[in-house]
C-alpha positions as CSV (number, residue, x, y, z in Angstrom):
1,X,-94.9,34.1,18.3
2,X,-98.8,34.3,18.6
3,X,-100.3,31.9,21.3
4,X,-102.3,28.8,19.4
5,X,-105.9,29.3,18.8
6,X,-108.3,27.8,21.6
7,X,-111.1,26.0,19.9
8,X,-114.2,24.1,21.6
9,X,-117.1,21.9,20.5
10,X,-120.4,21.8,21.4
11,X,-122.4,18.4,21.5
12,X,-126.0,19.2,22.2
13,X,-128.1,16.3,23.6
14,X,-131.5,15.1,24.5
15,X,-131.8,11.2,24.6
16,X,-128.7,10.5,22.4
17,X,-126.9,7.4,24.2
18,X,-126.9,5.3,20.9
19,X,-124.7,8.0,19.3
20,X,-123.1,10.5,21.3
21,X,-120.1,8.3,22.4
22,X,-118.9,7.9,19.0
23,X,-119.6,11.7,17.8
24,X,-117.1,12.8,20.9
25,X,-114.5,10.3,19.8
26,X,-114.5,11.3,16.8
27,X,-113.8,15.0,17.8
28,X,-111.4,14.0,19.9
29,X,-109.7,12.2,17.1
30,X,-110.1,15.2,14.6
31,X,-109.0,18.2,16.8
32,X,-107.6,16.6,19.8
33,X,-106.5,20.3,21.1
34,X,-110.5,20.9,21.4
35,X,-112.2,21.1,24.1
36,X,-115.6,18.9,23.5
37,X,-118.7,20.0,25.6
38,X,-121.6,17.8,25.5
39,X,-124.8,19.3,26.9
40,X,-127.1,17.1,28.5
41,X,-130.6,18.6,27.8
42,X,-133.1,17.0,29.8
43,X,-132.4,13.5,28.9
44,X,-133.7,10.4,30.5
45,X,-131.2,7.7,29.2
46,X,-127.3,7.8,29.8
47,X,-126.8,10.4,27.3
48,X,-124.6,11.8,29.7
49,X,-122.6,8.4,31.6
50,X,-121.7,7.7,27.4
51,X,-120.3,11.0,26.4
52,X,-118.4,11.4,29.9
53,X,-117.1,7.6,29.2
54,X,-116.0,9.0,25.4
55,X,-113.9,11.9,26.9
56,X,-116.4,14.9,27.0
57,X,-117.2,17.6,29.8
58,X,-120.4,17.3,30.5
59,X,-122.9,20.6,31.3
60,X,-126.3,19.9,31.8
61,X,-128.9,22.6,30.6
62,X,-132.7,21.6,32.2
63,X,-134.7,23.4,30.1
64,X,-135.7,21.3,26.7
65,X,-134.6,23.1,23.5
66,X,-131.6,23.4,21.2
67,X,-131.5,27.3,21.8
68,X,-131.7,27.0,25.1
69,X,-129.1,24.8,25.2
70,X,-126.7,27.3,22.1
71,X,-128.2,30.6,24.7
72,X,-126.5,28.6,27.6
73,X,-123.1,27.5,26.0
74,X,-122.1,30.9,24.2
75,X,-122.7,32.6,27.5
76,X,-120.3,29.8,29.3
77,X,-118.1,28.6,26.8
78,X,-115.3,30.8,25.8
79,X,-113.0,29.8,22.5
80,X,-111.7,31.3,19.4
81,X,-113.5,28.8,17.4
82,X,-116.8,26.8,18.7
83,X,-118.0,24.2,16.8
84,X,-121.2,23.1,16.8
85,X,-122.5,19.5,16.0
86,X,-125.9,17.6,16.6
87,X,-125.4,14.9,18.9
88,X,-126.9,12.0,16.6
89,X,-124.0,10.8,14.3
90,X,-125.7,12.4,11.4
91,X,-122.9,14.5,10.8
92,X,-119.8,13.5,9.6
93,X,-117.2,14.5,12.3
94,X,-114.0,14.1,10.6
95,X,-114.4,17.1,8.3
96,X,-113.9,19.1,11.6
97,X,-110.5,19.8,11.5
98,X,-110.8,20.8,8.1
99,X,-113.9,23.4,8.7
100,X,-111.7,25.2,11.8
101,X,-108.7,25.4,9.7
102,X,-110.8,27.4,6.7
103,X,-112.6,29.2,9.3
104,X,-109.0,31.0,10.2
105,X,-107.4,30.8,7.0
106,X,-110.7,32.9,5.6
107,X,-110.7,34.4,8.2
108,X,-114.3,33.4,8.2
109,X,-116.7,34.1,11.2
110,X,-119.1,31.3,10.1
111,X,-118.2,28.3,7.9
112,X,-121.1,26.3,7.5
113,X,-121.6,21.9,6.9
114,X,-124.0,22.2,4.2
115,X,-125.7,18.5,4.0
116,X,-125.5,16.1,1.1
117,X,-127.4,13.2,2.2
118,X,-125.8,9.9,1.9
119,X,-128.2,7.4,2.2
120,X,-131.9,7.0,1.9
121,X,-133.0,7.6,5.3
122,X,-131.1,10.0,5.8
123,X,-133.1,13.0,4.8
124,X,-136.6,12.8,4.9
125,X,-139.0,14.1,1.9
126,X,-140.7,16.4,4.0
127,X,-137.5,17.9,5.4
128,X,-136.2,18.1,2.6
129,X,-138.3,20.2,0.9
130,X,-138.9,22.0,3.7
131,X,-135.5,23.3,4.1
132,X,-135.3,24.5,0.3
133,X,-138.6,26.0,0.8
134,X,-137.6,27.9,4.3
135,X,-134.2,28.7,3.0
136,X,-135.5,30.1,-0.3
137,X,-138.0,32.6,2.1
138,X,-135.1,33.8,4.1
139,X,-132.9,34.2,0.8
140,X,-136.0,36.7,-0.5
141,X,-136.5,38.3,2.5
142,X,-133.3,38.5,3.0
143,X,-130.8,37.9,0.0
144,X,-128.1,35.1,0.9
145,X,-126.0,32.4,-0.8
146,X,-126.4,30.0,1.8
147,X,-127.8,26.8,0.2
148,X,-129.0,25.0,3.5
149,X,-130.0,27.4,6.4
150,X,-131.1,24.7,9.1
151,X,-127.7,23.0,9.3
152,X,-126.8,21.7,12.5
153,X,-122.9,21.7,11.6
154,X,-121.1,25.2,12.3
155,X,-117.8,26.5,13.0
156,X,-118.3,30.4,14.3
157,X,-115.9,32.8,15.4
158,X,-115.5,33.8,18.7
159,X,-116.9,37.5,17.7
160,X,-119.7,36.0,15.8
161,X,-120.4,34.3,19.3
162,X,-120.4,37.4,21.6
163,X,-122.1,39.2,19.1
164,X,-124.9,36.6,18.9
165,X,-128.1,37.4,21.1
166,X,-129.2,33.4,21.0
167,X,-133.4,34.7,21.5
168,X,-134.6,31.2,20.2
169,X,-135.4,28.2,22.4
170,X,-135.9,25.1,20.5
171,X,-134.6,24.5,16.3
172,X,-135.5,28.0,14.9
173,X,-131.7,28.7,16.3
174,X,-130.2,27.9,13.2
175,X,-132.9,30.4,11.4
176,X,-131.5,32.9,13.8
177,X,-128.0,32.0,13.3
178,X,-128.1,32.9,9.4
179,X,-130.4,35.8,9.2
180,X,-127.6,37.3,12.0
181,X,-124.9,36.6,9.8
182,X,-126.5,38.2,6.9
183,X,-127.5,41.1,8.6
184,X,-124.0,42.0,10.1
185,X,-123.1,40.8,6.7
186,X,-120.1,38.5,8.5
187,X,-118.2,36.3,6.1
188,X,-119.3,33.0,5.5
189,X,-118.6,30.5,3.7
190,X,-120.0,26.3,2.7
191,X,-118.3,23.2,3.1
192,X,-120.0,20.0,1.3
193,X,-121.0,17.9,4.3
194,X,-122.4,13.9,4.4
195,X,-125.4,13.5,6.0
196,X,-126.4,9.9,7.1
197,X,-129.5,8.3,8.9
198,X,-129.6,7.7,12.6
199,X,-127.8,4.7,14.3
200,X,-130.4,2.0,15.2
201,X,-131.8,2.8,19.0
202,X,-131.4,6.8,18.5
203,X,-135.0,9.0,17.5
204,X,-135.3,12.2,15.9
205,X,-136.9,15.0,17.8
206,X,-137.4,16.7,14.5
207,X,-141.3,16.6,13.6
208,X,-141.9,18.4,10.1
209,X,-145.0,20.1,10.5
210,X,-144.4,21.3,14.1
211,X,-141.2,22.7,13.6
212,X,-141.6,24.0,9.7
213,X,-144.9,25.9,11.0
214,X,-142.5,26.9,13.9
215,X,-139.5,27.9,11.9
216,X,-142.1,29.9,9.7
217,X,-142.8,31.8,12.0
218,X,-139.9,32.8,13.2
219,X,-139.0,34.2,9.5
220,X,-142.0,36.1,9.6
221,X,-141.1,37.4,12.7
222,X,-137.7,38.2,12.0
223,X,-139.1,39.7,9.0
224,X,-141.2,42.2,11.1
225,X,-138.0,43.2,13.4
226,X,-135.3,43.0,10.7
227,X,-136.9,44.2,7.7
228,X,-139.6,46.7,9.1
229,X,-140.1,49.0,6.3
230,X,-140.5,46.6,3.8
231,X,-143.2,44.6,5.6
232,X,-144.6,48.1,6.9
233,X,-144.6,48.8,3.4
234,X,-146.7,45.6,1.8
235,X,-148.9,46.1,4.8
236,X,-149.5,50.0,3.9
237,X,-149.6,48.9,0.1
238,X,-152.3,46.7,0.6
239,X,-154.7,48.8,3.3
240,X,-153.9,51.5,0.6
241,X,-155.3,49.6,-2.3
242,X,-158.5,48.6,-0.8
243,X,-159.2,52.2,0.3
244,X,-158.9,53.5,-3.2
245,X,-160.8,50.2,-4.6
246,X,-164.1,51.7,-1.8
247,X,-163.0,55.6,-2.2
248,X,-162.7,56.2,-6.0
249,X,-166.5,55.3,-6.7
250,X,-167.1,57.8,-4.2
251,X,-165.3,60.1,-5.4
252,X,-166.7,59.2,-9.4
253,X,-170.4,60.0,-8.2
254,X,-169.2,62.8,-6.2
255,X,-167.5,64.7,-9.1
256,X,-170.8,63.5,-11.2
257,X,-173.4,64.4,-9.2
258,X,-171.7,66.8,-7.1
259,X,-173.3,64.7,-3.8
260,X,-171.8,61.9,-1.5
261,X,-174.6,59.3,-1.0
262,X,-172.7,56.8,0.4
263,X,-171.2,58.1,3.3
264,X,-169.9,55.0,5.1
265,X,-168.1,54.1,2.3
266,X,-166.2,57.0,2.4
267,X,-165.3,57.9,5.8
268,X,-163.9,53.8,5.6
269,X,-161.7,54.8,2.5
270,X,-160.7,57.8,4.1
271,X,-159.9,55.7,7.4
272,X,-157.9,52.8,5.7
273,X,-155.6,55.5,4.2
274,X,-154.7,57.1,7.3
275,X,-154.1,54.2,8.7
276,X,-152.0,52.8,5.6
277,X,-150.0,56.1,6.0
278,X,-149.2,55.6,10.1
279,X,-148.0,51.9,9.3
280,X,-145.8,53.3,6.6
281,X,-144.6,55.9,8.8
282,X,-144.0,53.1,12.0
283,X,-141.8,51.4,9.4
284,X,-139.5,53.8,8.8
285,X,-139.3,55.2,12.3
286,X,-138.4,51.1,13.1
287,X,-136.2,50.8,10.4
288,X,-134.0,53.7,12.1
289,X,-134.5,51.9,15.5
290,X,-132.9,48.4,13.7
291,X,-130.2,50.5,11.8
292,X,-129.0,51.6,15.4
293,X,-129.0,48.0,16.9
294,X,-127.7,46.7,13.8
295,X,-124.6,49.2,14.4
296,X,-124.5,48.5,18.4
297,X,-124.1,44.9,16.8
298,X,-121.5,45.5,14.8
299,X,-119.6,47.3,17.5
300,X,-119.5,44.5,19.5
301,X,-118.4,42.1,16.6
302,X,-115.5,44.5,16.0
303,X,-114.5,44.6,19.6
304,X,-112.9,41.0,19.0
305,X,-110.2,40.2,17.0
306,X,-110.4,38.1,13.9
307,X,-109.6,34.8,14.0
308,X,-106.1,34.1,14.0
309,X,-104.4,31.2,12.2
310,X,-104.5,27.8,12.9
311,X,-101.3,26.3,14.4
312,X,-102.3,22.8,11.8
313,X,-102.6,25.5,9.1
314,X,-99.3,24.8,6.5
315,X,-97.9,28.4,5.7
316,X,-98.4,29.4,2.2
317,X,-95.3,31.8,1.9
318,X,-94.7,35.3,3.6
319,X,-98.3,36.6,2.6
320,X,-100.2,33.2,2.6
321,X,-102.6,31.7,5.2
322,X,-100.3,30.8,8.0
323,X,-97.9,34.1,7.9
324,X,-97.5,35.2,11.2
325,X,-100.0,38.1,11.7
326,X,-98.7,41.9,12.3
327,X,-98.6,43.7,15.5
328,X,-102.5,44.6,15.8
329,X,-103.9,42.8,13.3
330,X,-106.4,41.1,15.6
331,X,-103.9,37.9,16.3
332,X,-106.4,35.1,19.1
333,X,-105.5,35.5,22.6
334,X,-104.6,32.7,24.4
335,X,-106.4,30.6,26.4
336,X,-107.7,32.5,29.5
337,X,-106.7,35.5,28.4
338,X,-109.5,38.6,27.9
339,X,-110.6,38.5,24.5
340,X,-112.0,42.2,24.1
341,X,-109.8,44.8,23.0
342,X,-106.6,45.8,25.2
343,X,-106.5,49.3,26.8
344,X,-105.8,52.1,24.0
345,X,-107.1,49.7,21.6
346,X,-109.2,51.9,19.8
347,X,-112.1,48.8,19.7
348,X,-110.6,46.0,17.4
349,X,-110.0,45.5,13.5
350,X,-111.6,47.8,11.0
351,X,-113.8,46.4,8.1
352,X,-111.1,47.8,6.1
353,X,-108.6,45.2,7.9
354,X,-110.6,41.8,6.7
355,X,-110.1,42.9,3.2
356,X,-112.4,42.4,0.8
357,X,-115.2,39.1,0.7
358,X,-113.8,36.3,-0.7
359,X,-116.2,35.1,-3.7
360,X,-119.2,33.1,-3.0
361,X,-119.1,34.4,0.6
362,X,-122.0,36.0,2.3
């Protein structure tokens, strides 16, 4: 019989006294197995006294930021399934058990609580329309079906985890997150979420403008290192256009006159487009360099197993969810236990072994 699933959740924290006792309670009551991890970031109240009082382990990260505090617990926390949470009750926490038992019936490596907001205050105009508008640039850049990218409410795999560099410091982790997932084209799938305001005595940290302009940025950015030779390409697209816009008068007059009276404009047309024609070229010699990390990447992903079922999972029949799962077939170690591949292994499940996508996944 396969050892149960370990599962974990993380609690991050900065100020959150008013809330974070009844978000670890209510963990505790929806997968008591877990392990729940609240992570003290820098806070200055009794953030920590509260969720230590509730039941929590408490792991303090000093430097301020939501990805430094996801960087810190993915290198020390080790679980089959990690769930993630915001620390202000904004989150309803008794859909856990249900988002870690899809996430190994899938088996999913990301099942994501996309918000509905259930009251007014809950989510803000500005954020609002923020998210669609930051969710719809990474869906262009980077073609997705995830309808709400800055969620706050995950369930990942433990491969997703160990496969997950965790670069960002403060909220452009989620960003990060999603674009990995896409790019590793990992299976993911929504669950339908509430979203409610914050308790009375508890303040966002979220400031629209600051972060948007923030999380912009790191699209952009991600844009540059994961899509090189398309933005290598608008870039050489546009230096060439404005070299042909200064260089075909020139050449007009020259084939007219059989003279070139305007010199400067044509050694700056003939410059632009050598220089268009490098940045094309860069973009495809860092296209190859991101196919290669993309595959180091993937490696790594495959060196885990898949998630195994979940022991609350209610067997559907010999081939249904909770079947027991075949010698090799990526079955969750148990809890202590190394979760890389055993010796001979040949380096974990191949793609052919997850079967195909399930519809409407990512």
């Amino acid at each position: 019989m396969s050892p149960s699933p370990t599962i974990a959740c993380v609690v991050p924290c900065h100020n959150e006294e008013a809330a974070v006792g009844k978000v670890v309670r209510d963990l505790r009551a929806a997968l008591p197995e877990a392990d729940v991890y609240v992570y003290d970031n820098n806070s200055t109240d009794r953030t920590a006294e509260v969720a230590r009082e509730a039941g929590a382990i408490i792991r303090e990260e000093p430097r301020k930021g939501k990805g430094n505090v996801i960087r810190r617990a993915f290198a020390d926390v080790d679980a089959d399934a990690l769930l993630i949470i915001d620390g202000d009750d904004t989150y309803d926490a008794s859909r856990a058990r249900e988002m870690v038992d899809l996430l190994f019936r899938g088996p999913y490596d990301q099942v994501l609580g996309a918000r509905r907001g259930t009251t007014g205050s809950a989510y803000r105009a500005g954020h609002s329309f923020g998210n669609r508008l930051l969710t719809g640039a990474v869906r262009v850049l980077f073609g997705n079906d995830v309808t709400d990218m800055l969620s706050g409410y995950r369930v990942l795999s433990r491969r997703f985890v160990k496969s997950f560099p965790a670069l960002s410091r403060e909220f452009e982790i989620e960003t990060e997150m999603t674009v990995h997932a896409l790019n590793l084209r990992l299976p993911t799938t929504e669950v339908s979420v509430d979203y409610r305001g914050r308790p009375a005595g508890s303040e966002s940290k979220l400031r629209t403008y600051r972060d948007g302009r923030r999380i912009l940025g790191v699209i952009l950015n991600l844009a540059r290192r994961e899509r090189p030779s398309l933005v290598h390409a608008l870039v050489a697209g546009l230096l060439a256009m404005a070299a042909v816009v200064l260089g075909v008068p020139v050449i007009v007059e020259f084939l007219r006159t059989g003279t070139v009276p305007r010199f400067p404009t044509a050694i700056l047309a003939a410059a632009l487009m050598i220089i268009a024609t490098l940045v094309l070229l860069v973009g495809y010699i860092l296209a190859s360099v991101m196919h290669l990390r993309q595959e180091h990447s993937r490696l790594v992903h495959l060196a885990y197993p898949a998630p195994g079922p979940s022991p609350r999972a209610a067997p559907a029949g010999p081939a249904g969810p909770g079947a027991a799962a075949p010698a090799g077939s990526g079955a969750a170690p148990a809890a202590g236990e190394r979760s890389g591949p055993a010796a001979g292994d040949p380096g974990g499940p191949s793609p052919d072994d997850l079967g195909p996508a399930p519809s409407g996944t990512v």
